[in-house]
N, C-alpha and C positions, 0 to 999 in steps of 0.2 A: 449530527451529520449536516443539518441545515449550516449551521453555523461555521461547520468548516467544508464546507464548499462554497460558500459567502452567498448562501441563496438569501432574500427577500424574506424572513423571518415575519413578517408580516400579511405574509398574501394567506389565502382562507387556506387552503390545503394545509400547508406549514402549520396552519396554527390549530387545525382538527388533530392531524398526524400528533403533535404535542397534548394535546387535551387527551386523546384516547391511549398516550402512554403515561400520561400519571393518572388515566384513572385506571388501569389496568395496574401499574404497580401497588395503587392504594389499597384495591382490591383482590390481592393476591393472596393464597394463603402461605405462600414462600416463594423465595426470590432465589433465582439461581444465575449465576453468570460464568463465561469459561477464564475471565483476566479479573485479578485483586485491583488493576488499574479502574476499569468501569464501575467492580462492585465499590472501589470507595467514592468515585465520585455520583452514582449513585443516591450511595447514602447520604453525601452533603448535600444535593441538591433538592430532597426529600424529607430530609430530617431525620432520617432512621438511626437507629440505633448502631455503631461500629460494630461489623463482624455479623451483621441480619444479615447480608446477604452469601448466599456457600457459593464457595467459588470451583466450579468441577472445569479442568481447561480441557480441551478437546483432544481428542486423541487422535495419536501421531499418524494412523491411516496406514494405506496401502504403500506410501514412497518408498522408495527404493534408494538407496545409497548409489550415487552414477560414479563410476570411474573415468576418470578424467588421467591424462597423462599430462607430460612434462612442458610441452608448449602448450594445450590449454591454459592450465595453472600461470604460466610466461604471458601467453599473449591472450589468451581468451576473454570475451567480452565482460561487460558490466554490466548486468541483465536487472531491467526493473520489471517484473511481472504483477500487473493488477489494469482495474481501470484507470486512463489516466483522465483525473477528474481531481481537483482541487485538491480536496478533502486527500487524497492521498499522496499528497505534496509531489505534485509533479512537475509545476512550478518551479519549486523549490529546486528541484533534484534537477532538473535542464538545466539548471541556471549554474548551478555546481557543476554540471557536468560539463558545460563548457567551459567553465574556471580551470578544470583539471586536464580537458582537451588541451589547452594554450599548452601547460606544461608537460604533459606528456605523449608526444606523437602516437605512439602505439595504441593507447586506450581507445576503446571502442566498446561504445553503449547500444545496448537492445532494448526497447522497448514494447512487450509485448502484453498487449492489451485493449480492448474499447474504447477509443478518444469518445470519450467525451465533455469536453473544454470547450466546444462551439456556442457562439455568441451569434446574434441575431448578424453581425455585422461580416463576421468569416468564420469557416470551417473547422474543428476545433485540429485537425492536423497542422493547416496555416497556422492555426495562434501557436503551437508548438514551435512548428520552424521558426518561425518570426524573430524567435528566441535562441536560435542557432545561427552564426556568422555562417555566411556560405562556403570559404575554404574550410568550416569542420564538418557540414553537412554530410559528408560521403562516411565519418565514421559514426554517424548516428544512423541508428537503421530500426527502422517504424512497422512492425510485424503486426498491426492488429488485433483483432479478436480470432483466438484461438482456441481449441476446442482443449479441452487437460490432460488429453493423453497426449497434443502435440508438446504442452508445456515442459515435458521435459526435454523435449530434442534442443532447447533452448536452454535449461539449465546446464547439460552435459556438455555445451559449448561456452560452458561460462566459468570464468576464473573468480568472482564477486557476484552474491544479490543483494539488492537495494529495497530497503522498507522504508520510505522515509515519510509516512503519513503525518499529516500536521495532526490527527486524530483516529485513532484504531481502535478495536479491542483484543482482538483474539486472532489475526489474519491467518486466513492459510496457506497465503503464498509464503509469507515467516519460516512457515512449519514444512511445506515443500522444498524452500531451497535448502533450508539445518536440515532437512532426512537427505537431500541428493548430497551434501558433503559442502554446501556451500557454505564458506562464511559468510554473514551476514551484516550490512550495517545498515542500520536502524536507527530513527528519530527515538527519542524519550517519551512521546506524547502516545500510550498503546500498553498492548500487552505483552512487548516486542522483548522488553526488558526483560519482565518475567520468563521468556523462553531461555 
């Protein structure tokens, strides 16, 4: 997580939070994980033996399958739900998502989650816009931190969701949008694949 949100890999915290998870995994008497993505790297990173760790992925929950109609599907947004914070390529996915703005007038992206991307220097909403041209600004729209039973009022309005974590395992916003009927696209880097 340090590593892909580009934290300081060296300061004391980072490096206790590290210490106290391999000595926990060393001392485990079984390893369980919910994605074959973390259980194998995991075991490279550890030396364990292939297939030590079981892999039980979590279960599909309460979601609900949302109906959605014919303009939805047409025109309904591109909904990224999570925090946005490095590590779940937020970055990444603004940057794309203006690429795909230019070309298609009608798309229009939701972002509904915790900014947290602030730097000592500006706010982490700024450092997001900053990365939006202003004639596309009005089709991004910035919904915060939301409680999870509003999160679906925001998948029901969405025609796509977006996973594009530079590093996951197991997400549940994944698992939320495939139960509301959404397709999903998704980085390689997660358990995202495995769904």
């Amino acid at each position: 997580i340090a590593r892909h949100n580009d934290w300081d890999i060296s300061l004391p915290d980072i490096l206790t939070a590290k210490r106290l998870e391999d000595y926990s995994i060393a001392a485990s008497d079984a390893l369980l994980c919910p994605s074959r993505y973390l259980a194998r790297q995991v075991e490279t990173w550890h030396g364990l033996q292939e297939g030590s760790i079981f892999v039980i992925p979590y279960p599909m929950g309460d979601s609900l399958t949302l109906e959605r109609d014919k303009n939805t599907w047409e025109q309904g947004t591109i909904c990224y739900a999570g925090r946005l914070e490095r590590r779940k390529g937020i970055i990444e996915w603004t940057d794309a998502a203006v690429a795909v703005a230019r070309n298609y007038p009608s798309a229009h992206f939701e972002f509904v989650g915790a900014n947290i991307l602030g730097t000592q220097e500006m706010n982490g909403e700024e450092f997001v816009k900053r990365r939006i041209p202003d004639d596309l600004l009005p089709r991004f729209h910035f919904r915060g931190q939301q409680n999870r039973s509003s999160l679906f009022q925001f998948l029901a309005g969405a025609r796509i969701a977006v996973v594009p974590s530079r590093w996951e395992n197991f997400p549940n916003t994944c698992i939320e949008a495939m139960c509301s009927g959404l397709p999903v696209i998704a980085s390689r880097e997660g358990g995202m694949a495995e769904m």
